[in-house]
Rosetta silent file (secondary structure, phi, psi, omega in degrees, C-alpha in Angstrom):
SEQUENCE: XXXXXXXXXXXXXXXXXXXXXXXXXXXXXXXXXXXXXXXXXXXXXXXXXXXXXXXXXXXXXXXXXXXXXXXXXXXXXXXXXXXXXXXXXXXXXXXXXXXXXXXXXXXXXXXXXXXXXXXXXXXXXXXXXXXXXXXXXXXXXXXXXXXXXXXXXXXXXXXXXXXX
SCORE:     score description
SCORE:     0.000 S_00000001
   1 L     0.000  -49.949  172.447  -53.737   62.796   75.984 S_00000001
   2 H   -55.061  -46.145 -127.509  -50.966   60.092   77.347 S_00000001
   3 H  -109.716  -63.047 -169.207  -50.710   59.029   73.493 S_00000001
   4 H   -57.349  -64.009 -158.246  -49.798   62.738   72.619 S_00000001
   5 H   -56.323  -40.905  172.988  -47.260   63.153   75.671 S_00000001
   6 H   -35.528  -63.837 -166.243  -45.913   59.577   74.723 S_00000001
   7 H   -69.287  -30.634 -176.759  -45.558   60.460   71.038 S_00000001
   8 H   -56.786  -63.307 -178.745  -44.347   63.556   71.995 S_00000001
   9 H   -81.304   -9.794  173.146  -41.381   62.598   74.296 S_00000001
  10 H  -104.093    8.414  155.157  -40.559   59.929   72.178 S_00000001
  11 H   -47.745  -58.324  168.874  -39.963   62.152   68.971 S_00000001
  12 H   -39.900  -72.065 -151.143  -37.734   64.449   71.640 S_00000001
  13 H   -87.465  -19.853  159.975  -35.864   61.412   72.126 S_00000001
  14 H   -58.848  -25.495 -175.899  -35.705   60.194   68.763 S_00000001
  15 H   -81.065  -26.378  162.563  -34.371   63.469   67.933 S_00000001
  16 H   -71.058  -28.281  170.691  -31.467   63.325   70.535 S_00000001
  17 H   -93.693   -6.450  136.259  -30.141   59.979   70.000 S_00000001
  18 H   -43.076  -66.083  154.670  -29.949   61.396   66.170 S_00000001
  19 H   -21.867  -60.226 -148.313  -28.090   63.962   66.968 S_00000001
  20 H   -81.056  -60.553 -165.372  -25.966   61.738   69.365 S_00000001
  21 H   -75.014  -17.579  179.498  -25.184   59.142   66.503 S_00000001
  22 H   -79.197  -65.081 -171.309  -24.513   61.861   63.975 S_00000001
  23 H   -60.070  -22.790  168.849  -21.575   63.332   66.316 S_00000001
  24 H   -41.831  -36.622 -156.531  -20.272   59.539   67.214 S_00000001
  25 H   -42.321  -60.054 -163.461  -20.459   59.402   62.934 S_00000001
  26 H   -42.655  -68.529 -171.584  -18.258   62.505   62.769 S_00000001
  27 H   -38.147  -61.128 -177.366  -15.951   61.303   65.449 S_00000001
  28 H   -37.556  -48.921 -158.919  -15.723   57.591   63.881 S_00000001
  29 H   -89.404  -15.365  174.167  -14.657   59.361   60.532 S_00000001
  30 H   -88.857  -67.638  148.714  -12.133   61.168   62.279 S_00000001
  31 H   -33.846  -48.897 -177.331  -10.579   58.454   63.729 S_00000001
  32 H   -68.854  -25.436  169.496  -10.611   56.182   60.821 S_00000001
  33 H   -43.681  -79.298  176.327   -8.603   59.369   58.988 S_00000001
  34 H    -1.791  -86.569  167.737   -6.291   59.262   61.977 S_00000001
  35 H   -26.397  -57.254 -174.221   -5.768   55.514   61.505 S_00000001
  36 L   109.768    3.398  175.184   -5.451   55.692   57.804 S_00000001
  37 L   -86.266  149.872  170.965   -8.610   53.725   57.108 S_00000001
  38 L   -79.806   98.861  169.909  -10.651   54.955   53.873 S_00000001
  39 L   -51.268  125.487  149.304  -14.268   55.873   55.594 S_00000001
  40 L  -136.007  170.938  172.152  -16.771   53.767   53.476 S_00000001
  41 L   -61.031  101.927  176.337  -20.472   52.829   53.544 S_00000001
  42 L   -79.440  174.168 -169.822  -21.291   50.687   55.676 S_00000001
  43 H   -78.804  -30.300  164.728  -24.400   48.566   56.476 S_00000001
  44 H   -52.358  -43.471  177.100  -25.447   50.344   59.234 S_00000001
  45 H   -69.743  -22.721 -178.829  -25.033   53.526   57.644 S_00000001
  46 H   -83.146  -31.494 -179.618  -26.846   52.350   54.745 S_00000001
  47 L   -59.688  173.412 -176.090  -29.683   50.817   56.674 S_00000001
  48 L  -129.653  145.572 -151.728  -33.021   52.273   56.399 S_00000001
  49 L   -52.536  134.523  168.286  -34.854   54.253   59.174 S_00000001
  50 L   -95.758  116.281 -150.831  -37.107   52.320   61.117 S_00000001
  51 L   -72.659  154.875  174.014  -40.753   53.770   61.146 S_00000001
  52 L  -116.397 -175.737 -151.247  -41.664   53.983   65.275 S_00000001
  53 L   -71.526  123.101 -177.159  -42.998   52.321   67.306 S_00000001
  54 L   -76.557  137.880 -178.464  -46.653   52.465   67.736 S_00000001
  55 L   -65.820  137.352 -134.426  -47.818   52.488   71.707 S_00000001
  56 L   -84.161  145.275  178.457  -48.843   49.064   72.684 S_00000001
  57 L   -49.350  152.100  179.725  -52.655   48.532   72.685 S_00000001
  58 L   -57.968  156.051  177.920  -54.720   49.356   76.371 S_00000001
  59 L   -55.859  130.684  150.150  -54.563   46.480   79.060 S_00000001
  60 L   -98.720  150.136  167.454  -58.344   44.324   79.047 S_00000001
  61 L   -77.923  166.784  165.487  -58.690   43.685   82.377 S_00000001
  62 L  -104.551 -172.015 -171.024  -59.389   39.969   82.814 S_00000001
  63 L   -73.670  -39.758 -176.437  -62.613   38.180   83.040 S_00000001
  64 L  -104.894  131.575 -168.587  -61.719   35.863   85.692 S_00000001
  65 L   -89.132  148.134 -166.591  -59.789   37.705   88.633 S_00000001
  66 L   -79.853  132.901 -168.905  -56.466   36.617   89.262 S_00000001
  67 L   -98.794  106.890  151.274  -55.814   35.279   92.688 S_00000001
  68 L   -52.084   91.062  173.263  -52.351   36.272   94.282 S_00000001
  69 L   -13.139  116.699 -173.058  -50.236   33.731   95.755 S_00000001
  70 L  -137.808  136.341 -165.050  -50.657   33.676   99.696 S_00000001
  71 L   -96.131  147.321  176.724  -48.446   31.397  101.547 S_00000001
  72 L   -76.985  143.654 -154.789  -50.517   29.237  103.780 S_00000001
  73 L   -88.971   99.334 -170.412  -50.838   29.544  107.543 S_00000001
  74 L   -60.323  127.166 -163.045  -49.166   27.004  109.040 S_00000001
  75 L   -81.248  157.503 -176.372  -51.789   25.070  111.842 S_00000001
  76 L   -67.528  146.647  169.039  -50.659   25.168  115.691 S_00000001
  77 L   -89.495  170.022  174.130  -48.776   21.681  116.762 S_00000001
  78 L  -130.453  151.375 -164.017  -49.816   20.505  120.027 S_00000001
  79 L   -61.254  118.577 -159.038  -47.843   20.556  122.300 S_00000001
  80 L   -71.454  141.958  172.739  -45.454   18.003  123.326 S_00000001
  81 L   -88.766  -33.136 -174.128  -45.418   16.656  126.641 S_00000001
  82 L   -91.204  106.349  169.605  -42.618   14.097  126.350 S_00000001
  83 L   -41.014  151.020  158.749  -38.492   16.107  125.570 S_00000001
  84 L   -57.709  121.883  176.496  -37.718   16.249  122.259 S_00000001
  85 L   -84.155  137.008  179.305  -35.109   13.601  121.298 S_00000001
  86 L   -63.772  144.058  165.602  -31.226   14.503  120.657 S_00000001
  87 L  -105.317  154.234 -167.897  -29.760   13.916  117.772 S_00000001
  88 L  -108.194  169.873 -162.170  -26.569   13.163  117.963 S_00000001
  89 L  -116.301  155.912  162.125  -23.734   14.970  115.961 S_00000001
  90 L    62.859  157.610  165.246  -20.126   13.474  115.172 S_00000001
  91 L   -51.448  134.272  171.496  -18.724   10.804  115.262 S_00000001
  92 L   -41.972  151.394 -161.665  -19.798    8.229  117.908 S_00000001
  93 L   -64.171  -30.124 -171.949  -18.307    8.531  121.446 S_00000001
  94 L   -75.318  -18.398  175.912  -16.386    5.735  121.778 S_00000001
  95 L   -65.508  128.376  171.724  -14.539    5.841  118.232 S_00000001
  96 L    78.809   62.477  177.302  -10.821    6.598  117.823 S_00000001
  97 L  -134.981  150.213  164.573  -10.303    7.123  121.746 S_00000001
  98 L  -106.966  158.720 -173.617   -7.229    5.250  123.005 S_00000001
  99 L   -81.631   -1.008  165.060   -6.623    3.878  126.479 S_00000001
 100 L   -62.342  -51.990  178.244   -4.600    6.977  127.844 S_00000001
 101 L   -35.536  -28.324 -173.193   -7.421    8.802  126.276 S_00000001
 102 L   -99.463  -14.002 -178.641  -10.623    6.984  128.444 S_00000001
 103 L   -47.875  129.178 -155.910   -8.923    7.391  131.903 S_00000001
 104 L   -62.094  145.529  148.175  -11.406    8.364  133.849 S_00000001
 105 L   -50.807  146.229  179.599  -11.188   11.934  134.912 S_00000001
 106 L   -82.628  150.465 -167.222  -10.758   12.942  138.587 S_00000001
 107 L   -69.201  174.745  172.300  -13.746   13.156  140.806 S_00000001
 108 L   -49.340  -48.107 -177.726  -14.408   16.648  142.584 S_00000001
 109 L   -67.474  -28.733  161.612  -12.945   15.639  145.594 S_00000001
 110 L   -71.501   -4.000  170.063   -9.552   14.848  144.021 S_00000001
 111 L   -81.251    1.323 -164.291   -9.605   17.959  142.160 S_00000001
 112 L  -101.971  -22.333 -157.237   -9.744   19.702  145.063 S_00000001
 113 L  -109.552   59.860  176.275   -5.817   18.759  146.235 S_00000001
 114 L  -119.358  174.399 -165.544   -4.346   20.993  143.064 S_00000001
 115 L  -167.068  122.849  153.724   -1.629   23.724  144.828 S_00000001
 116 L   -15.027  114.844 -171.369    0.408   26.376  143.283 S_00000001
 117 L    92.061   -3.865  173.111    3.283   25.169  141.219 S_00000001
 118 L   -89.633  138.364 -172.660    1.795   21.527  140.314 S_00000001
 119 E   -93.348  115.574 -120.077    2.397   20.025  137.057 S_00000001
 120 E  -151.069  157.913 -158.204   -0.573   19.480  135.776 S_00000001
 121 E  -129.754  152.183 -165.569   -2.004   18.213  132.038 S_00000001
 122 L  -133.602  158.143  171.139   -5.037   20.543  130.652 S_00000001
 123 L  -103.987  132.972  162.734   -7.699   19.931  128.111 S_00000001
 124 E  -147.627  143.454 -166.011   -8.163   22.272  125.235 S_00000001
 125 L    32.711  -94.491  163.929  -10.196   22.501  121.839 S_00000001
 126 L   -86.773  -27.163 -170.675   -8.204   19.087  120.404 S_00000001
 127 E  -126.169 -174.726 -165.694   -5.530   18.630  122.268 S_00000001
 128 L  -116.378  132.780  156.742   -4.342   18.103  126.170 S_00000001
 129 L   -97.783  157.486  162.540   -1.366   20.648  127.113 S_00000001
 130 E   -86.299  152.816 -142.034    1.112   20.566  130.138 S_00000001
 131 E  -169.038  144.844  148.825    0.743   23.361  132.647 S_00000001
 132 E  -100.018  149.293  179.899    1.673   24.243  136.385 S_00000001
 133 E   -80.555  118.492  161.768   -1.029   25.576  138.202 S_00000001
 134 E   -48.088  -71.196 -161.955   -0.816   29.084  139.533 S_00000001
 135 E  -148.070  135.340  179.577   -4.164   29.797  141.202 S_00000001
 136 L  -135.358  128.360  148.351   -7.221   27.269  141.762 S_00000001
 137 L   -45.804  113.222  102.496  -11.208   28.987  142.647 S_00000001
 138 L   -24.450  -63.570  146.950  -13.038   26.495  144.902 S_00000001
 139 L    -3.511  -66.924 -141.835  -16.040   28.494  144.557 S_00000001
 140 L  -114.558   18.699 -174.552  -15.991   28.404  140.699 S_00000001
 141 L    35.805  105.507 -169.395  -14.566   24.720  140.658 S_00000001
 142 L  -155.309  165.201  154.936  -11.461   26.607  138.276 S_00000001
 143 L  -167.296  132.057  177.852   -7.871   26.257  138.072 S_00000001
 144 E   -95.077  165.780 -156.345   -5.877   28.879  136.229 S_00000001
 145 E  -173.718  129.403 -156.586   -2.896   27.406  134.742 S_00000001
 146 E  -102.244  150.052  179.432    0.193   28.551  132.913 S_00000001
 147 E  -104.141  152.107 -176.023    1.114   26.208  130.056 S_00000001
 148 L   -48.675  -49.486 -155.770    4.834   24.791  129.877 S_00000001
 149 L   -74.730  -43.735  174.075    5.186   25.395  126.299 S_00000001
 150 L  -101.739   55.983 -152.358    4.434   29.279  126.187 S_00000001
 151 L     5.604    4.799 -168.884    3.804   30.688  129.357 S_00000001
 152 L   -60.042  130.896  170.557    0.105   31.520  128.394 S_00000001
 153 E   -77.677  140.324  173.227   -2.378   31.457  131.252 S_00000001
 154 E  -148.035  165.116  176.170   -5.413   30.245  130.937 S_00000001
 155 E  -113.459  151.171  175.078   -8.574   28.954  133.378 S_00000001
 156 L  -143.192  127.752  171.976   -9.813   26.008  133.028 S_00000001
 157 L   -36.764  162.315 -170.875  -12.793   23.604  134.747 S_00000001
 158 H   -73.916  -64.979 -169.484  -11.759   21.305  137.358 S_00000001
 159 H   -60.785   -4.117 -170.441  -12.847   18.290  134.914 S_00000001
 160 H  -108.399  -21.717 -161.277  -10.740   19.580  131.824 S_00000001
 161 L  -133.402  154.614 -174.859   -7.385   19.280  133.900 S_00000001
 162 L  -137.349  126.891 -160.945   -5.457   16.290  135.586 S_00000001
 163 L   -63.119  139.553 -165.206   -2.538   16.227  137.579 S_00000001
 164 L   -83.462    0.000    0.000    0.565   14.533  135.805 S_00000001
């Protein structure tokens, strides 16, 4: 019964893509008029009908059953007792620092003497900017800080900025 509906739909569609290439023909022959080309036989046109295709014999199952790929269950580690060691990242600390660059930062208690209006050097992403301070947090160890070149404000830790 599948073998009839098979043969069945693909006669329908053999008969429709017939159809389909006979109006392309027509068109093709119109166009080559158009053009000014002389329609001739061609190999395609000439070729000869290909008997169809018989439906492919049933499926044997096989003898020996085929095993599906199953990713394997990875066993429990035990648990470490001992941190995990850092890896480090980057370049080492000490390379390419210059000696303005290692001056020690100021401790918390000198960080503590910043005041509205002090001109003041800031750290950010790569580079250090100049700044007056505005407003400093005790609380939040902070100091907001307007920079020199553009007026932007920005806060910053007590440990990123150092009075010029």
């Amino acid at each position: 019964m599948q073998n009839d509906m098979r043969s069945t739909i693909q006669a329908a569609v053999a008969e429709e893509v017939g159809k389909a290439m006979g109006r392309q023909l027509e068109l093709l022959v119109k166009i080559a008029q158009f053009l000014g080309i002389e329609p001739g036989p061609t190999p395609a046109a000439s070729a000869p009908k290909r008997a169809p295709i018989s439906p492919p014999a049933p499926k044997r199952t096989p003898s020996v059953p085929v095993r599906k790929w199953v990713k394997p269950q990875a066993a429990s580690k035990p648990a470490r007792t001992e941190p995990a060691p850092q890896k480090s990242r980057g370049r080492a600390r000490a390379a390419g620092r210059t000696a303005t660059a290692t001056a020690p930062s100021p401790s918390p208690e000198a960080s503590a003497s910043y005041a509205a209006g002090q001109e003041v050097r800031y750290k950010q992403g790569r580079g250090t900017f100049s700044a007056k301070v505005k407003s400093v947090d005790e609380k939040a160890k902070t100091v907001t800080v307007a920079r020199v070149s553009d007026g932007k404000e920005v806060v910053r830790p007590f440990d990123k900025v150092t009075p010029v």
